[in-house]
C-alpha positions in Angstrom: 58.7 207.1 -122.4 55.7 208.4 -120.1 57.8 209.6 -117.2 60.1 208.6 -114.4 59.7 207.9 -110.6 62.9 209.1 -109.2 65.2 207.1 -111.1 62.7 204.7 -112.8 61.5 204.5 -116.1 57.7 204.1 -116.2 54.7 203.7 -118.5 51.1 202.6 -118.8 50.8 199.4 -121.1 47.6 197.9 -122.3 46.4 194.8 -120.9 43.1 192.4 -121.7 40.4 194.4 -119.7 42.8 197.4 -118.7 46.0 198.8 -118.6 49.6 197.8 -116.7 52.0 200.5 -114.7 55.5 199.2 -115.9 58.4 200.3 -113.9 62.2 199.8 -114.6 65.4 201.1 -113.1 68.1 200.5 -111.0 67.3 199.5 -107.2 63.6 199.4 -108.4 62.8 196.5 -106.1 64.0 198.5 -103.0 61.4 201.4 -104.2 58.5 198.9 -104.4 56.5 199.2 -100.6 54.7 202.4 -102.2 53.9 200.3 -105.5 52.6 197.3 -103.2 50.3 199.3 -100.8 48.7 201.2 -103.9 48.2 197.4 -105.7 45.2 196.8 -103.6 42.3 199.1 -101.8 43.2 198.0 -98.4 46.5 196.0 -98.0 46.0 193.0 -95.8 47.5 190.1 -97.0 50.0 188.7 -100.1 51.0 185.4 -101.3 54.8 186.0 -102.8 55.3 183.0 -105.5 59.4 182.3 -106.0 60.8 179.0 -106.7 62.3 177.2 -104.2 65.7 177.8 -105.0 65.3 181.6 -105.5 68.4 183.3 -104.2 67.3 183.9 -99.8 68.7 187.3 -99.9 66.1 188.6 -102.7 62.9 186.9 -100.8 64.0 188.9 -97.7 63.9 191.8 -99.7 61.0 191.4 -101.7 59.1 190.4 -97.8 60.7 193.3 -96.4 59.2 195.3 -99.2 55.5 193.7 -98.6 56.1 194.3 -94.7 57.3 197.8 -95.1 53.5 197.9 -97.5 51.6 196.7 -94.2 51.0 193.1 -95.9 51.1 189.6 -94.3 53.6 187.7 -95.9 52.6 184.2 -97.2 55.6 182.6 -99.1 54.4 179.9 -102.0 57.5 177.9 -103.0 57.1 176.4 -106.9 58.8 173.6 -106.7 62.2 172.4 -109.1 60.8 171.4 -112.5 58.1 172.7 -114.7 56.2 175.4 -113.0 53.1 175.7 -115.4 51.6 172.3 -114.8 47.9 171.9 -113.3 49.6 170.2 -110.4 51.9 173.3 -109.3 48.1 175.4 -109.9 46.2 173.6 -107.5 49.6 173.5 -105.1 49.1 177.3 -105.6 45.0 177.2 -105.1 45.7 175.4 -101.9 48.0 178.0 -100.7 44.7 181.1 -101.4 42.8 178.6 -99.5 44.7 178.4 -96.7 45.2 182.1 -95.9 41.8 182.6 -96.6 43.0 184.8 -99.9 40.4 186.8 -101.7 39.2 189.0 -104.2 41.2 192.2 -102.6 44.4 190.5 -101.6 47.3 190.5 -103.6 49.6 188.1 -105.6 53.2 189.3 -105.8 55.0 186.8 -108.0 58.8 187.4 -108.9 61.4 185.4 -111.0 61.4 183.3 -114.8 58.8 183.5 -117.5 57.2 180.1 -115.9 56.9 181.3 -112.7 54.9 184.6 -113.8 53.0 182.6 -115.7 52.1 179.9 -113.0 50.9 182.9 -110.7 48.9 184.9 -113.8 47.1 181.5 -114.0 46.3 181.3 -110.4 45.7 185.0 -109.5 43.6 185.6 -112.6 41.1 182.6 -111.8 41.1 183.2 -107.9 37.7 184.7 -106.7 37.1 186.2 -110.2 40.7 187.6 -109.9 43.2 189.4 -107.6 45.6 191.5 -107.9 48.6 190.8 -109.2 52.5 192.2 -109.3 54.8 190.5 -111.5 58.5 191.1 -111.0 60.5 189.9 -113.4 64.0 188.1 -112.7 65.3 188.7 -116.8 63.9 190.3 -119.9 62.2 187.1 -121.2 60.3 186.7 -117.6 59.0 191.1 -118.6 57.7 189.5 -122.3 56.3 186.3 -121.8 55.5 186.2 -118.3 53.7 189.2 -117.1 52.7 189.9 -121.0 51.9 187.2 -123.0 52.0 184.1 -120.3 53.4 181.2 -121.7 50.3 178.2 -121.4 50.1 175.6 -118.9 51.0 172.2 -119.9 48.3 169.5 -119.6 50.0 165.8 -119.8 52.8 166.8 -121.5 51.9 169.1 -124.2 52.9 172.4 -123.7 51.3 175.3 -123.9 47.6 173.9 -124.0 46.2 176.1 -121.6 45.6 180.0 -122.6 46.6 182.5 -119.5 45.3 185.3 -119.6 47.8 188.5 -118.4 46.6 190.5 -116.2 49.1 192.2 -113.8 48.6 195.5 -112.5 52.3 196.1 -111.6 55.5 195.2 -113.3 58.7 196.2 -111.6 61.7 195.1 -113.5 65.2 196.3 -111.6 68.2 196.5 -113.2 70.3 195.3 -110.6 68.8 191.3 -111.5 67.0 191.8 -114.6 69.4 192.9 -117.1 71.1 190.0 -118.6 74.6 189.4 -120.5 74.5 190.5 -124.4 74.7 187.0 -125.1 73.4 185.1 -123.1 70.2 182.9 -124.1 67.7 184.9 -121.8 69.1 188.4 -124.0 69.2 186.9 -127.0 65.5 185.1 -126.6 64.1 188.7 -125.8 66.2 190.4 -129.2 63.9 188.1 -130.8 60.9 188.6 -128.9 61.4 192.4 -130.0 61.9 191.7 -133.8 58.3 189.2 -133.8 56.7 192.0 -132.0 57.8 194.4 -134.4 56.7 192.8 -137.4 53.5 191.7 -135.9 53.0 195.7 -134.8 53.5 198.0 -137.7 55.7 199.7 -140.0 56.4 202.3 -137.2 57.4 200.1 -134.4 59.4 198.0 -137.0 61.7 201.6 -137.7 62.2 202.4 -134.4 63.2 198.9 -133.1 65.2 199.0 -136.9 66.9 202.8 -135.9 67.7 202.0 -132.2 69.3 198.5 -132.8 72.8 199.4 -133.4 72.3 201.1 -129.9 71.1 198.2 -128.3 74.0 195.6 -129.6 76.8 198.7 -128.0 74.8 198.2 -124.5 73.4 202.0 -124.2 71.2 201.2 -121.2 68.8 204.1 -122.5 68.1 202.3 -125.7 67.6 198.8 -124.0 64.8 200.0 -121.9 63.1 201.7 -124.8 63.0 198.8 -126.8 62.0 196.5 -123.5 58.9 198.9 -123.0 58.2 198.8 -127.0 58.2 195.3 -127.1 56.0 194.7 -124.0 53.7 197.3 -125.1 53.1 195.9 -128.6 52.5 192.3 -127.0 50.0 194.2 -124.3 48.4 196.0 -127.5 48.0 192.8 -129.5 46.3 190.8 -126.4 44.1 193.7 -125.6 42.8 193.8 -129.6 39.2 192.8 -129.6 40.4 190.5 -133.3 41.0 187.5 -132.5 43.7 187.4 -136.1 45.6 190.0 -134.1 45.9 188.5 -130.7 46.6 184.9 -132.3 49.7 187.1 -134.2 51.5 187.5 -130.8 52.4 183.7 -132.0 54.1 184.6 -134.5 57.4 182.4 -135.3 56.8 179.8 -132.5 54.2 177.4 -134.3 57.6 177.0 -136.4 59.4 176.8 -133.6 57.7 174.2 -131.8 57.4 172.3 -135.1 61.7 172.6 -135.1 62.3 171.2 -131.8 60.1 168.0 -132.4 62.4 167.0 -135.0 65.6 168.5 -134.1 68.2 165.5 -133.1 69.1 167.7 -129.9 67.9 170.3 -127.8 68.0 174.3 -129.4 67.7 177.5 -127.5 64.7 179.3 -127.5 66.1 182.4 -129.3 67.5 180.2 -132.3 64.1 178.2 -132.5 61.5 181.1 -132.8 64.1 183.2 -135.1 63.9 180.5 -137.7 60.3 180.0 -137.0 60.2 183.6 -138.3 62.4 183.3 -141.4 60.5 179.7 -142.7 57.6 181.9 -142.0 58.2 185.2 -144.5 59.8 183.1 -146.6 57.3 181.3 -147.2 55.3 184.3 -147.4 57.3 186.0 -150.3 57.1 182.5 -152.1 53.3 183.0 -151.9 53.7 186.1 -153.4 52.3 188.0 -150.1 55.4 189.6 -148.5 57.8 191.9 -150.8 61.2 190.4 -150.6 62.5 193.7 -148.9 60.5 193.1 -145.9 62.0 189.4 -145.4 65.3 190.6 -145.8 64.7 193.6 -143.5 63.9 190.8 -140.8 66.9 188.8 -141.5 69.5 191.7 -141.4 67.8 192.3 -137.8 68.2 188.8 -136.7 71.8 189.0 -137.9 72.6 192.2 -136.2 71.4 191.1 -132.7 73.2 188.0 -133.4 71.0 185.2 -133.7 71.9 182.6 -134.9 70.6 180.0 -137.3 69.6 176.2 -136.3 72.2 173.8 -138.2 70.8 170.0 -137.9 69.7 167.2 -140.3 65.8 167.2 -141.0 63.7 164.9 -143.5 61.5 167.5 -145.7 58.6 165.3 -144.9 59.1 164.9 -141.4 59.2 168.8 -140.5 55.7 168.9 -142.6 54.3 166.1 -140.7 55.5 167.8 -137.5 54.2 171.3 -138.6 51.0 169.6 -139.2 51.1 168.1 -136.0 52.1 170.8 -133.9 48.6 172.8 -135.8 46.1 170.2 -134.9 47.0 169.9 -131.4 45.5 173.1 -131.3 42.9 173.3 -134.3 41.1 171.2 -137.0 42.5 173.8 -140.0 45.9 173.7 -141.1 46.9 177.5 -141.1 50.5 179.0 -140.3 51.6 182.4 -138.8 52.8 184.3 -141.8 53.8 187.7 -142.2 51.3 189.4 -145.3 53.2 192.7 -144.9 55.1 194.5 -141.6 52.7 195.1 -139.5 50.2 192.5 -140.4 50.8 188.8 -139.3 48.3 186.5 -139.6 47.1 183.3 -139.7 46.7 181.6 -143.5 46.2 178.3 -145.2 49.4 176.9 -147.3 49.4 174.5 -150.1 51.0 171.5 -149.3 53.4 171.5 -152.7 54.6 174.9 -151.7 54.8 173.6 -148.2 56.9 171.2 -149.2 58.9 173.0 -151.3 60.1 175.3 -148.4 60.5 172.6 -146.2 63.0 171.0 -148.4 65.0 174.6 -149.1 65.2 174.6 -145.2 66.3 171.4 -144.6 69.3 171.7 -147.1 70.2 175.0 -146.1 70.4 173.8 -142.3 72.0 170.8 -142.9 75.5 169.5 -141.4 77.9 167.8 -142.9 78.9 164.3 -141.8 76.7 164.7 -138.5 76.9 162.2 -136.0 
């Protein structure tokens, strides 16, 4: 940790082109007017993003916050549904346009991972870019909205357009942030912080590995830790100028995606990229590039943080074909996030026997008896 602001945690984290001032802690949100007025050169006006049904009390706040910062207050609703589609952009375009937003306004955008990533789109494209302040609304909303962005979707395929981060500010408060040990949005970041780890390095892999036992027992201290690590290594990977290591911040959800297309029902996020992460190392030890130590290191911290494994019936040859679909949406070459050692993910060709091969060894180990 860098330092605190009264009784928030705070770092500098790398981001494509320059650097992000993270801030956590209780009550952080009602400590924000000082972070907003020093977002911009000359504070004027904001466009606050929320979804519709964002709970009233916290967009009074958060305005209050922007008032209290000597903003006008422009409210953008997203509406129900998916918020990264082109059609909620423009709906957020036409909003700029209206207020007559520029260069050296600001974007404040706070809630879910889709949300950030809606208003990263928008803010990031808008006069060459303006500012932006991403607040978070649970730890998956910190990792994969104000770092990372999840991709717009473009006729229903997900993901299709890059966003690039770019937020200045990150507040995430305590007080609506900080999510039950088990529920989805806690578990989804768990394994947000193992991919990050093995995509980072043998360092960041012992320190996530030393401070996990201290995570599962709820010690606040190491939580936030972690949540920094994680975010920092995602910022770090974005901001390399290799494109191998930037494509690594992937890793586990080509898998993933691959999964879901075949799955016979709907799987949480968490389960789906954790098994995208063991298919991937093991299929890395089977092509003799990961020592078996390693795999087994990632699997022991998957079990300790409790996530659990996808049970379904899969044809072998339909998760290949959907493996090899899910690649050439996106590319002509068939190549698969897999982890060569800790610390070094990176995209490599697979033969299609050994492909195969692990496909059916998943398929039986996942498989459920008598399913309906």
């Amino acid at each position: 940790m860098s330092g605190a602001v009264g009784t928030l945690s705070r770092q500098w984290i790398p981001m494509p082109g320059g650097s992000c001032d993270v801030r956590m802690g209780e009550d952080a949100l009602g400590q924000a007017s000082k972070l907003f007025k020093s977002s911009v050169g000359t504070p004027r006006m904001c466009v606050a993003v929320v979804r519709e049904d964002e709970d009233a009390d916290l967009i009074e706040e958060l305005r209050r916050e922007l008032v209290d910062a000597s903003f006008e207050v422009t409210l953008h609703e997203v509406e129900r549904g998916d918020a990264r589609t082109l059609d909620q952009a423009t709906r957020l375009f036409s909003t700029f346009a209206s207020t007559h937003a520029t260069a050296d306004d600001l974007c404040c955008a706070l809630g879910d991972a889709d949300v950030l990533s809606l208003a990263a789109y928008a803010s990031g494209a808008w006069c060459g870019g303006m500012s932006l302040v991403a607040i978070p609304t649970d730890e998956v909303a910190l990792l994969e909205g104000a770092f990372a962005p999840r991709g717009l979707a473009v006729q229903g395929q997900d993901n299709m357009i890059a966003v690039r981060p770019h937020a200045r500010h990150v507040l995430l408060d305590y007080g609506l942030s900080l999510s039950a040990f088990d529920s989805e949005a806690a578990c989804y970041a768990r394994t947000l912080s193992v991919a990050a780890a093995m995509c980072g390095s043998e360092r960041v892999f012992s320190e996530l590995w030393d401070r996990a036992d201290l995570m599962v027992s709820g010690d606040e201290d190491a939580l936030t830790k972690q949540l920094m690590a994680t975010a920092k290594a995602r910022g770090q990977a974005l901001s390399s100028t290799a494109a191998a290591i930037r494509q690594s911040v992937d890793y586990g959800h080509d898998i993933a995606r691959a999964i879901a297309r075949v799955a016979p029902k709907e799987l949480p996020a968490s389960m789906l990229v954790a098994e995208g992460m063991r298919f991937a190392a093991r299929l890395a030890v089977g092509m003799e590039k990961l020592k078996l130590d390693d795999m087994l290191a990632q699997d022991e911290l998957l079990q300790t943080f409790g996530i659990g494994m996808v049970q379904c019936n899969v044809e072998p040859g339909k998760l290949v074909e959907a493996l090899k679909q899910e690649r050439f949406q996106r590319t002509n070459r068939f190549m698969l996030l897999v982890p060569l050692a800790i610390g070094r993910v990176r995209l490599t060709s697979v033969d299609d026997d050994l492909l195969l091969e692990h496909a059916s060894a998943w398929c039986a180990a996942h498989a459920v008896a008598n399913e309906q």
